[in-house]
C-alpha positions as CSV (number, residue, x, y, z in Angstrom):
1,X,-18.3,-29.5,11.2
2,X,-16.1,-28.2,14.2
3,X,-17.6,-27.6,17.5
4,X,-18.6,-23.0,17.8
5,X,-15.5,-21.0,18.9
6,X,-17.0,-20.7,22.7
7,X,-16.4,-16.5,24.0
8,X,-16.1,-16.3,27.8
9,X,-18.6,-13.3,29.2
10,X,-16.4,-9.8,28.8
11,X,-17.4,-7.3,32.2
12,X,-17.5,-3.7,31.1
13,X,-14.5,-1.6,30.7
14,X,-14.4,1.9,32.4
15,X,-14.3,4.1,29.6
16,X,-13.6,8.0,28.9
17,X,-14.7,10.4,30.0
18,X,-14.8,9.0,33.6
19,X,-11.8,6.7,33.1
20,X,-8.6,6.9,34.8
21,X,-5.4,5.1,36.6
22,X,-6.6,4.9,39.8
23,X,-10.5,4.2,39.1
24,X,-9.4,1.4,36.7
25,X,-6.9,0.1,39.6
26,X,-10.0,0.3,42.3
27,X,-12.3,-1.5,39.6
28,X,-10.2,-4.5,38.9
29,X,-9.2,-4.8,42.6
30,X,-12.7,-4.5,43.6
31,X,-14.1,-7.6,40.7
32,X,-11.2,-9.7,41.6
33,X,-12.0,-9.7,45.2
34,X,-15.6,-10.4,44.4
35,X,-14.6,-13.1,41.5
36,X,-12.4,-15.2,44.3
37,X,-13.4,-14.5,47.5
38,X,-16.8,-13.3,47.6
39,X,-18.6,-15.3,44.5
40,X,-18.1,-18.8,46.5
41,X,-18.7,-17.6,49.4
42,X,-22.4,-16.4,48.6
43,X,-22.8,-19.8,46.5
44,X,-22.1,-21.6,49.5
45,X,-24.4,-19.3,51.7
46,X,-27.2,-18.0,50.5
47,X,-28.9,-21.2,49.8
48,X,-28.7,-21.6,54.0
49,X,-29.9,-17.9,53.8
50,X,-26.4,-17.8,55.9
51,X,-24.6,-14.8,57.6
52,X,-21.2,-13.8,55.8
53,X,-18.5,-14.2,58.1
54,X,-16.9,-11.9,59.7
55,X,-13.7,-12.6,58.2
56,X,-15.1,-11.2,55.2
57,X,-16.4,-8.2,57.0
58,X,-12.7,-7.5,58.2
59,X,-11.4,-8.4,55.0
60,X,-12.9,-6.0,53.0
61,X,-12.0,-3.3,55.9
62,X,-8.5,-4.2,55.4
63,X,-9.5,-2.3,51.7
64,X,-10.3,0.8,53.2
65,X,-13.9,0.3,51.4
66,X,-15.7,1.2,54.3
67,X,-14.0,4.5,54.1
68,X,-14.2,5.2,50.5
69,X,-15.9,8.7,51.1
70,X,-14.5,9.9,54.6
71,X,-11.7,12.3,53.8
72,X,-8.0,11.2,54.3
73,X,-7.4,13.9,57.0
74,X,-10.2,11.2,59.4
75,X,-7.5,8.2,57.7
76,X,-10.6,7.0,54.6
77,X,-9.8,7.0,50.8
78,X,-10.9,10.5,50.2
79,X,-12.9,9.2,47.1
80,X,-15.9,10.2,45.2
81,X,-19.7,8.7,45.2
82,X,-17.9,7.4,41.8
83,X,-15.6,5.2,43.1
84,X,-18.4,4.3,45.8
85,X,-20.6,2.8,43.5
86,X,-18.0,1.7,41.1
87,X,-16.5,-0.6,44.0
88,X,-20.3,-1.6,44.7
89,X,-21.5,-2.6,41.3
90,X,-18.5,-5.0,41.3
91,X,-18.7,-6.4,44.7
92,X,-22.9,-6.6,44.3
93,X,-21.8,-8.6,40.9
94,X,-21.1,-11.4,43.3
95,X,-23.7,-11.2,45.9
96,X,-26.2,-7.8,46.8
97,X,-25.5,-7.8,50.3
98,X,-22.1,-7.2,50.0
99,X,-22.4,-3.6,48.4
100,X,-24.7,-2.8,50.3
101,X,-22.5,-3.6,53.9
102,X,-20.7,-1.0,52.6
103,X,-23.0,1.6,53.3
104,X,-23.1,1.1,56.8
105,X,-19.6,2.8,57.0
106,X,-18.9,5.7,54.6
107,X,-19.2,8.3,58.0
108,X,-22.4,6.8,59.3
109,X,-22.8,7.2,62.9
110,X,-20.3,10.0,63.1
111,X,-22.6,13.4,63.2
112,X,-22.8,14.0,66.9
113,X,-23.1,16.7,68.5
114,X,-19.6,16.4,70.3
115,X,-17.2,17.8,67.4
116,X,-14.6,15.7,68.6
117,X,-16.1,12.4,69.1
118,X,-17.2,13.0,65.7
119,X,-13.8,12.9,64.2
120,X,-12.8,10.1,66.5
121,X,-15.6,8.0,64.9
122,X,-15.0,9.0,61.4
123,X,-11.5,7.2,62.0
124,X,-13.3,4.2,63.3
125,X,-15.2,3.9,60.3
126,X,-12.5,4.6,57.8
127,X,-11.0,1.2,59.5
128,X,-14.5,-0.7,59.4
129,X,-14.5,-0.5,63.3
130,X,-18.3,1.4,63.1
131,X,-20.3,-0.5,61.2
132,X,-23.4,0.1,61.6
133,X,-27.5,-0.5,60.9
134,X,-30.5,2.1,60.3
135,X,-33.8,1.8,61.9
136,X,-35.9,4.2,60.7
137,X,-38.9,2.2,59.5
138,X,-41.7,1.2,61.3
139,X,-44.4,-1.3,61.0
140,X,-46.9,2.0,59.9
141,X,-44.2,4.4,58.4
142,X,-41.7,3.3,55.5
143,X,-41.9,5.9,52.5
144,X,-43.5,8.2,55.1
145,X,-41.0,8.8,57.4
146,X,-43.0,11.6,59.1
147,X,-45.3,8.9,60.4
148,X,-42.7,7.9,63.1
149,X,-43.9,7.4,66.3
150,X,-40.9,6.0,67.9
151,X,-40.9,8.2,71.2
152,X,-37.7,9.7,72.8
153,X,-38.1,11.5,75.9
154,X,-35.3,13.2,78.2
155,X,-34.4,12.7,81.5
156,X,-31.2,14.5,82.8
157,X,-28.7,13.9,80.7
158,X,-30.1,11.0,78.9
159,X,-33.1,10.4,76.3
160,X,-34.9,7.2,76.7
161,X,-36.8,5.6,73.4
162,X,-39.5,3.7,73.0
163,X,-40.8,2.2,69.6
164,X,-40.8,-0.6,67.1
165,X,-38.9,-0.5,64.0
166,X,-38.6,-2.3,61.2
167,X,-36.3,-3.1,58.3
168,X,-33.0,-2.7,60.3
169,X,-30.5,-4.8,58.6
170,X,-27.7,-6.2,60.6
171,X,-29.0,-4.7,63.6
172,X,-27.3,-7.4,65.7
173,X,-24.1,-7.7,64.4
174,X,-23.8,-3.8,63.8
175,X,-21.8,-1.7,66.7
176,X,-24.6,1.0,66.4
177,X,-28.0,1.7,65.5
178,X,-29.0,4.6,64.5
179,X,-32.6,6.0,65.1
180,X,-35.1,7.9,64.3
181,X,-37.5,9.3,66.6
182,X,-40.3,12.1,67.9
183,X,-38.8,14.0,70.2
184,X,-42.3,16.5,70.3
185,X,-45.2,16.4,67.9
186,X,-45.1,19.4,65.0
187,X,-46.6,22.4,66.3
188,X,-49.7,24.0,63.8
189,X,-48.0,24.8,60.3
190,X,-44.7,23.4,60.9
191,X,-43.7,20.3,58.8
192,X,-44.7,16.8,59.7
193,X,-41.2,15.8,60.0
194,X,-40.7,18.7,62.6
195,X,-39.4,17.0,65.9
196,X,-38.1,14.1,64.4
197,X,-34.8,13.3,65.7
198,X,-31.7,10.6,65.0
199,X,-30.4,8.8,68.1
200,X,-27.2,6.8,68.3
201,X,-27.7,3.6,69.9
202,X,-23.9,1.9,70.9
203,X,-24.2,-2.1,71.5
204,X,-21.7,-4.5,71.0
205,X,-21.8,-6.5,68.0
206,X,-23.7,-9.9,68.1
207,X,-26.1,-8.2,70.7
208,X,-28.6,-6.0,71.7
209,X,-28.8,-3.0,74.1
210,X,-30.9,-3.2,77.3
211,X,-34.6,-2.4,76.4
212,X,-34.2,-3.6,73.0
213,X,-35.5,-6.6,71.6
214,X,-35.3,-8.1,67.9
215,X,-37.0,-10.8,65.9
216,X,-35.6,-11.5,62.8
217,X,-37.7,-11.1,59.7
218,X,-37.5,-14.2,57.5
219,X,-36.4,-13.0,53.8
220,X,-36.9,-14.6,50.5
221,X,-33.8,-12.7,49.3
222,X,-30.6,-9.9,50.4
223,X,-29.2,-12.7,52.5
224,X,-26.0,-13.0,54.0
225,X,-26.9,-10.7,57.3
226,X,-30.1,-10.6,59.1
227,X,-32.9,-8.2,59.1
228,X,-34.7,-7.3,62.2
229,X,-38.0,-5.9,63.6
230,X,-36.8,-4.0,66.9
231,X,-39.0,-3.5,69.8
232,X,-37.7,-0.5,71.8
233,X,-38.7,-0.2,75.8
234,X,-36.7,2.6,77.5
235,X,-33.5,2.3,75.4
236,X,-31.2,5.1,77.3
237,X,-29.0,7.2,75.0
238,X,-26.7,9.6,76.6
239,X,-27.1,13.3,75.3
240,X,-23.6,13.2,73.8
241,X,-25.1,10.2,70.9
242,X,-27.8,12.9,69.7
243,X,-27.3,13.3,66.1
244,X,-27.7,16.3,64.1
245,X,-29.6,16.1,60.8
246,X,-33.3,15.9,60.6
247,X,-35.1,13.4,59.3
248,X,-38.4,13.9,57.2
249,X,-41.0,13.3,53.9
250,X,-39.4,14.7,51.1
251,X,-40.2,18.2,49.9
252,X,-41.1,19.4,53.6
253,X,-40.1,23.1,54.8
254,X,-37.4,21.7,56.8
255,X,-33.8,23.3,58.6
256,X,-32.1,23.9,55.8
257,X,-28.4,22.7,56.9
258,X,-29.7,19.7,58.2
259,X,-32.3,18.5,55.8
260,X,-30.2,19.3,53.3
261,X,-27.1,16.8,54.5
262,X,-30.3,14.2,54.7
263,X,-31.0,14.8,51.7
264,X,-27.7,14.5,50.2
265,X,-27.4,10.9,51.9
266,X,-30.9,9.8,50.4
267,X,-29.0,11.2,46.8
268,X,-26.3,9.2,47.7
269,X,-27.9,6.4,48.9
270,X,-30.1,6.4,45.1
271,X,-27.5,6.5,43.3
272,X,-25.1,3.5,45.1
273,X,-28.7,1.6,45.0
274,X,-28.5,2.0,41.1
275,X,-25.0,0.6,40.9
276,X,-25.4,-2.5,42.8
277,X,-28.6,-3.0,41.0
278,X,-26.6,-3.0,37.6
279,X,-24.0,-5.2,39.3
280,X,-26.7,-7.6,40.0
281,X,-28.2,-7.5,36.5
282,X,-24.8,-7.5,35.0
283,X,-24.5,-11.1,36.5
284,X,-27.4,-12.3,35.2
285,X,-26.4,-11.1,31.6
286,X,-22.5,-12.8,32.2
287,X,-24.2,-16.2,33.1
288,X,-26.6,-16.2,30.5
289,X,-23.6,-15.1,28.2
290,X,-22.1,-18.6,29.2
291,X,-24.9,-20.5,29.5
292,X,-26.4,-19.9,26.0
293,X,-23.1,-21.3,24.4
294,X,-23.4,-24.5,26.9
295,X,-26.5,-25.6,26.6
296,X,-27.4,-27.6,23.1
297,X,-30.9,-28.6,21.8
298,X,-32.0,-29.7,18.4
299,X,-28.2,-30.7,17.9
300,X,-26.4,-27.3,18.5
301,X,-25.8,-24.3,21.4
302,X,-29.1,-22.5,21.9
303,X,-26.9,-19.4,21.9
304,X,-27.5,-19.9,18.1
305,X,-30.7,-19.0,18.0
306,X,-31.6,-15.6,17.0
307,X,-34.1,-14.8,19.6
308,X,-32.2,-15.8,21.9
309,X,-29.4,-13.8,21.0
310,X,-31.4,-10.7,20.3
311,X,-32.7,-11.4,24.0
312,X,-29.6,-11.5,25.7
313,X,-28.7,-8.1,23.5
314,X,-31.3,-6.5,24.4
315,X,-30.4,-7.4,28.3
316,X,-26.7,-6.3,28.0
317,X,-27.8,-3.2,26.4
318,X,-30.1,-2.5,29.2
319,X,-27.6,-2.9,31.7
320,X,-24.8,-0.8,30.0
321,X,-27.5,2.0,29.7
322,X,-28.1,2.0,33.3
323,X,-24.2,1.7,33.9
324,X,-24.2,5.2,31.8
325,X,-26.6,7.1,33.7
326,X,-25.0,6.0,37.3
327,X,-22.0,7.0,36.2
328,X,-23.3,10.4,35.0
329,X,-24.8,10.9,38.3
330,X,-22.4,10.3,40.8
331,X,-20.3,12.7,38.7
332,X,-22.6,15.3,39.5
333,X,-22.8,14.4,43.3
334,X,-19.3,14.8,43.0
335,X,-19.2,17.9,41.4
336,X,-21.7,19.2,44.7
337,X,-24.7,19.2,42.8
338,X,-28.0,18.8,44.3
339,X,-29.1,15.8,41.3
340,X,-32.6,15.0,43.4
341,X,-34.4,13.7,40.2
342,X,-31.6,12.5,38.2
343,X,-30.8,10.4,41.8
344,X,-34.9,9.3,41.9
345,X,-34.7,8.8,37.9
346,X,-31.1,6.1,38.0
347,X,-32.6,4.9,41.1
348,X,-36.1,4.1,38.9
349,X,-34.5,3.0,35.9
350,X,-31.5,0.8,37.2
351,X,-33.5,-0.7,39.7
352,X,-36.7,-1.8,37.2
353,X,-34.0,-2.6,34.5
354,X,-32.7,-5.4,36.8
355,X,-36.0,-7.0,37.4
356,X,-36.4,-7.3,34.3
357,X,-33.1,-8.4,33.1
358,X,-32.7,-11.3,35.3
359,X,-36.5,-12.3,34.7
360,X,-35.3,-12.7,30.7
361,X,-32.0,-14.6,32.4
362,X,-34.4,-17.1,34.2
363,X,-36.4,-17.5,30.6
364,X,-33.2,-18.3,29.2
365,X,-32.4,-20.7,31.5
366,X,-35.3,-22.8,31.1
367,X,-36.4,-25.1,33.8
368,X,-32.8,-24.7,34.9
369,X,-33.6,-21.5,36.0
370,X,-36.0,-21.9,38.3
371,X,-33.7,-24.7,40.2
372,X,-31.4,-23.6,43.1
373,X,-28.4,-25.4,41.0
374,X,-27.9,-21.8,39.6
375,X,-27.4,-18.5,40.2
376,X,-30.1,-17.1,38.5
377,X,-32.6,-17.2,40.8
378,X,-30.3,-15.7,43.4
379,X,-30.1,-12.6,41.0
380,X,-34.0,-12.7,40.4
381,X,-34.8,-12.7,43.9
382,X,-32.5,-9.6,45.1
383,X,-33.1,-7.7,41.9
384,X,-36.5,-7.7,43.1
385,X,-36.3,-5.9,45.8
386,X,-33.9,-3.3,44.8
387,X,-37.2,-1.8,43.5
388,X,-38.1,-1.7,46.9
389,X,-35.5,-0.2,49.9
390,X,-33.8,3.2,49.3
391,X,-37.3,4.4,48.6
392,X,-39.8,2.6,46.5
393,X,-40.1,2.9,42.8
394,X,-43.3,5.0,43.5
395,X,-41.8,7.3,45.7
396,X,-38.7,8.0,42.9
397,X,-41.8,8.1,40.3
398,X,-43.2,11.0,42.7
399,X,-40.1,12.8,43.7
400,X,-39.4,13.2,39.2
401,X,-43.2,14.6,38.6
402,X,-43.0,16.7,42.0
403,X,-40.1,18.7,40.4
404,X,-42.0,18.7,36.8
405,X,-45.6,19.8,38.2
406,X,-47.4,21.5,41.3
407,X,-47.7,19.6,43.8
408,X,-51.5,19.0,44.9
């Protein structure tokens, strides 16, 4: 008997309704990139927990991907969320952080108070010249961002902050960090988030600002940039980098045109979360797909062994599932709707799903799995903690039953 007809792993096709031309050009431009520049480079680095290069960085900018969302009048793509996380599931395919650098474009750093500066920057981002890194975090507020204490206090024309935060990834090699802090404590009945303001905090890349200082926080996962604890002492910030857009727990009374663009980009952010989840998932389900029909015990491929294969069909159905419901919700972010739960509910789902899928891929592996000389435990570790950043599963669990019931 002849050795099994061997089937190479088949990535997803982008089907109707959502498919067309362009989408399907972005999409195989996008997992070609990731198959041939970005897949060795992450086998190469992540095992050093390395940095990617900044080659890669400028490389992807010469895309446009960090533009995908600014509008072509500011010289982005003038795309969708859809083609956000479309790019993003294929790029995170290859290695997590590499969707996820693209978030720190798409417009951030741009809402200042200056209307023109503001367009100026947009451009800057479009071109992956403002990259940039979040610190809103801190060591006693994560999911309760009302709890920040960070302190910014004006003096003249400038506002000086003092703080720690935490969680800022790519702080250092970022050209801004953007901020959140008090700039007065909530007066009786207003909101906890009331007087919670975003600074924007201009460095050059590879350093820090005077009065900053960062330790890096040693991951077990989501390498190929650093992740820092920032310790703030006087950081000055000119009255021209004060951002509009207020910051706050979710559900609170809050201005309604600015906690309403927040919210928008915590929507956004859910959703993009989802799709690099599923890209990460989606990896695990490929190399299993190849790895079943490689490896042979009691004489033949273990791919032909039923529960095996039911395993690995349950995994792909998982993933395509999840694939389905981002999809459906970036169309609605799209289409200007507000999709809070369905955000929190892909967000849940996607993220959980790929815990679980590439947990099954490291069964499947065997002892193989659990060795460095695959890929599987690269996808194991970072699916892990997409349950994690964007907002906890918890806090997606209570955003869905806070629109279902009364809140207590």
């Amino acid at each position: 008997m002849g050795k099994p007809e061997t089937m190479e792993p088949r990535p997803p096709e982008l089907l109707s309704p959502w498919r067309t031309d362009r989408r399907v050009a972005l999409q195989e431009e996008a997992r070609t990139f990731a198959r041939d520049v970005i897949l060795p480079l992450a086998d190469e680095l992540d095992p050093q927990k390395g940095e990617m290069p900044r080659s890669l960085i400028d490389a992807m900018a010469q895309k446009g991907w960090f533009g995908i969302t600014i509008p072509a009048e500011y010289g982005g793509m003038g795309l969708g969320v859809f083609e956000y996380c479309l790019i993003s599931e294929e790029l995170a395919r290859a290695w997590l952080s590499t969707g996820s650098i693209l978030a720190r474009g798409q417009g951030l750093g741009t809402q200042t108070i200056d209307d023109d500066r503001r367009k100026a920057l947009l451009g800057q981002s479009a071109r992956g010249e403002w990259i940039g890194s979040i610190a809103l975090s801190e060591p006693k507020a994560g999911s309760d961002l009302a709890g920040v204490q960070t302190r910014a206090v004006r003096e003249g024309d400038h506002w000086y902050l003092t703080g720690t935060k935490r969680w800022a990834g790519f702080a250092q090699g970022a050209d801004f960090i953007e901020v959140l802090a008090r700039v007065r404590d909530p007066e009786p009945g207003e909101s906890r988030s009331a007087g919670l303001e975003p600074f924007l905090v201009v460095k050059e890349p590879g350093t820090f600002p005077e009065g900053m200082q960062g330790t890096v926080i040693d991951k077990i996962g989501y390498h190929g940039f650093l992740t820092f604890e920032l310790t703030l002492d006087r950081v000055r910030v000119p009255e021209r980098d004060r951002l509009t857009g207020l910051y706050g727990d979710e559900g609170a009374d809050a201005d309604a045109g600015g906690f309403a663009s927040v919210q928008r980009g915590l929507n956004i952010a859910r959703v993009h979360t989802a799709a690099r989840a599923v890209g990460v998932a989606r990896a695990a389900v490929e190399d299993c797909t190849a790895y079943l029909q490689e490896r042979e015990q009691f004489g033949r491929p273990i791919g032909q062994f039923q529960a095996l294969r039911f395993a690995l069909a349950d995994m792909a159905a998982e993933v395509a599932q999840a694939r389905a419901y981002w999809q459906q919700v970036a169309h609605l972010l799209d289409e200007g709707l507000p999709a809070e739960s369905e955000s929190a509910a892909v967000k849940l789902l996607a993220t959980e799903m790929a815990v679980k899928v590439t947990n099954q891929a490291m069964q499947l592996h065997g002892g193989n799995g659990y060795t460095t000389e695959r890929r599987i435990e690269r996808y194991w570790r970072d699916a892990r903690l997409t349950t994690i950043f964007e907002g906890t599963s918890e806090i997606q669990r209570r955003i869905i039953s806070d629109r279902m019931l009364p809140r207590g």
